[in-house]
N, C-alpha and C positions, 0 to 999 in steps of 0.2 A: 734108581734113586727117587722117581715121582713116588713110585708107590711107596719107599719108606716115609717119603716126606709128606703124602695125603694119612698117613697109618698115624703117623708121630701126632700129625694136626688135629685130628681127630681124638688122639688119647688126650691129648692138653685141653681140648676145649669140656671133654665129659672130666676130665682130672681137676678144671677149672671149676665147673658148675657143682662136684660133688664140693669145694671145699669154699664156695661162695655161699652153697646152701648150709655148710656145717658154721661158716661165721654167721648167718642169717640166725639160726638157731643158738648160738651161742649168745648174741645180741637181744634175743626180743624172746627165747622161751622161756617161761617161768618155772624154774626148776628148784627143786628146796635143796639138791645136793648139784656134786657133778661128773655124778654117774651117767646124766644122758647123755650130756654132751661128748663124755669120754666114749661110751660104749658108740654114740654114733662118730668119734672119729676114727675109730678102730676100724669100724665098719668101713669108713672111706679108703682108710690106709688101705687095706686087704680088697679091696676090688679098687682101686688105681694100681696096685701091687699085681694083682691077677692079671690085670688089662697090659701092663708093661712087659710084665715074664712071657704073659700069649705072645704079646705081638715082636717082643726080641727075637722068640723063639721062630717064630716063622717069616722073618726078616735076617734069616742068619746066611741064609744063601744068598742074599738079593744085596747085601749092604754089609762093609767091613765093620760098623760102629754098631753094630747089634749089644756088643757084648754091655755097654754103658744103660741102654736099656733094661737089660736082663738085672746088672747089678743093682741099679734104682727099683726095681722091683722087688728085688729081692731083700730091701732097705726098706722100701715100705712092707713089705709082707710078715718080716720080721719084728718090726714096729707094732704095726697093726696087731699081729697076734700075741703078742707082749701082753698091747693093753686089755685086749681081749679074753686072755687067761688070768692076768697078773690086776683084774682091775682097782681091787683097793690100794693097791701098791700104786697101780700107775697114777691113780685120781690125786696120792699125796704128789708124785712127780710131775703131774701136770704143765706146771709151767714149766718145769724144768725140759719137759719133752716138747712143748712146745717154741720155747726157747731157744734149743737146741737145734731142733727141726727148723727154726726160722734162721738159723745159722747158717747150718748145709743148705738151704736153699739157695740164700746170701753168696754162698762161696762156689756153689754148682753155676748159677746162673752168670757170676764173675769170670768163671772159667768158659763157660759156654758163650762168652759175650767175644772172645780172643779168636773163635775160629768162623761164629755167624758175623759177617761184617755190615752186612745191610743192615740190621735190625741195632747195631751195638750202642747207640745214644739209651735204647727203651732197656735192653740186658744192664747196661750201667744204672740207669733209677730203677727199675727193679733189684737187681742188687743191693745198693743203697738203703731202700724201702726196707728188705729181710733182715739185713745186716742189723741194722737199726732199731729193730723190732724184737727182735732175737735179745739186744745185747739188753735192750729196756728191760725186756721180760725177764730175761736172768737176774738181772743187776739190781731189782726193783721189785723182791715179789711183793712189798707190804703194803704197794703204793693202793688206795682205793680203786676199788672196778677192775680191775686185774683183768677178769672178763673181758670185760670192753675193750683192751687193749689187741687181747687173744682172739675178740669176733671180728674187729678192727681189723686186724692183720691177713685172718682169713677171707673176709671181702674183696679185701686188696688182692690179696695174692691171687684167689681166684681171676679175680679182675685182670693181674695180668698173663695168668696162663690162657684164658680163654682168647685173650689178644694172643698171645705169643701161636695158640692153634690156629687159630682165624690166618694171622699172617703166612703160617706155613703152608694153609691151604691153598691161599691166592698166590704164593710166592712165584713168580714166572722169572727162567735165568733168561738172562740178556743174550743171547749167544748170535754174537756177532755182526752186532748193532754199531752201527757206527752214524757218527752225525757227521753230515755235509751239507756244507755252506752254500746258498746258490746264491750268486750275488749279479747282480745286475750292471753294466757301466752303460750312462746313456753318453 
């Protein structure tokens, strides 16, 4: 279980940085279309997709929860190569893909908030955060800066995957800890 849980921590915090640096660029590159941005989120989905399916894959002996791995991989991999093949298509669905995606995140990490207990105050406002983000960017494509919204969200969300790896890494169980009182009578 340590080493799925150094493996997991480690994909979140590069899964983090690849999509805090895709909001970075979404925010402050100057692009006349938004072909970069698409083509470099492709690129992220499909190597955080790669890095989840490797590391399900070779955590399938060592851990029963492998398989949740492998399918999120296989969720971004599919994505990922969507926009990569399909990209004038995907560039019109843009928001809707990222909308979407801000959705299942919303609802992954709700679900993931039920079985991690220590961490579930940060799983609930990150959820919140997706949720919310998600329903904006569907419900809202005409609003000005769209972008902004979509670089917005990517910061964030990075911001908290790279927390949520960080925490897995230092995570230590308590096993069999107990406090006692020593108390004094004069």
């Amino acid at each position: 279980m340590n080493s799925f849980r150094k493996s997991t921590g480690w994909a979140l915090i590069v899964r983090g940085l690849l999509f805090g640096l895709f909001g970075f660029l979404v925010l402050f590159m100057e692009s006349k279309t938004i072909y970069g941005p698409m083509n470099f989120l492709g690129i992220i989905l499909l190597v955080s997709g790669g890095l989840y399916f490797t590391l399900s894959l070779m955590l399938r002996k060592s851990n029963k929860a492998w398989f949740f791995g492998l399918l999120w991989g296989l969720i971004d991999l599919a994505t990922g190569g969507y926009i990569m093949l399909n990209m004038a298509k995907a560039t019109t669905l843009f928001t809707d893909i990222i909308g979407i995606f801000a959705i299942v995140m919303g609802i992954s990490i709700l679900v993931s908030a039920f079985f991690i207990k220590g961490y579930r105050v940060f799983l609930y406002i990150n959820s919140l955060v997706s949720l919310s983000f998600g329903f904006l960017i569907l419900t809202n494509p005409t609003i000005g800066r769209l972008d902004f919204l979509v670089g917005l969200y990517a910061l964030l969300l990075g911001m908290f995957v790279i927390y949520g790896g960080y925490a897995l890494l230092t995570w230590k169980k308590k096993e069999g800890e107990q406090t006692t009182e020593i108390t004094t009578e004069k």
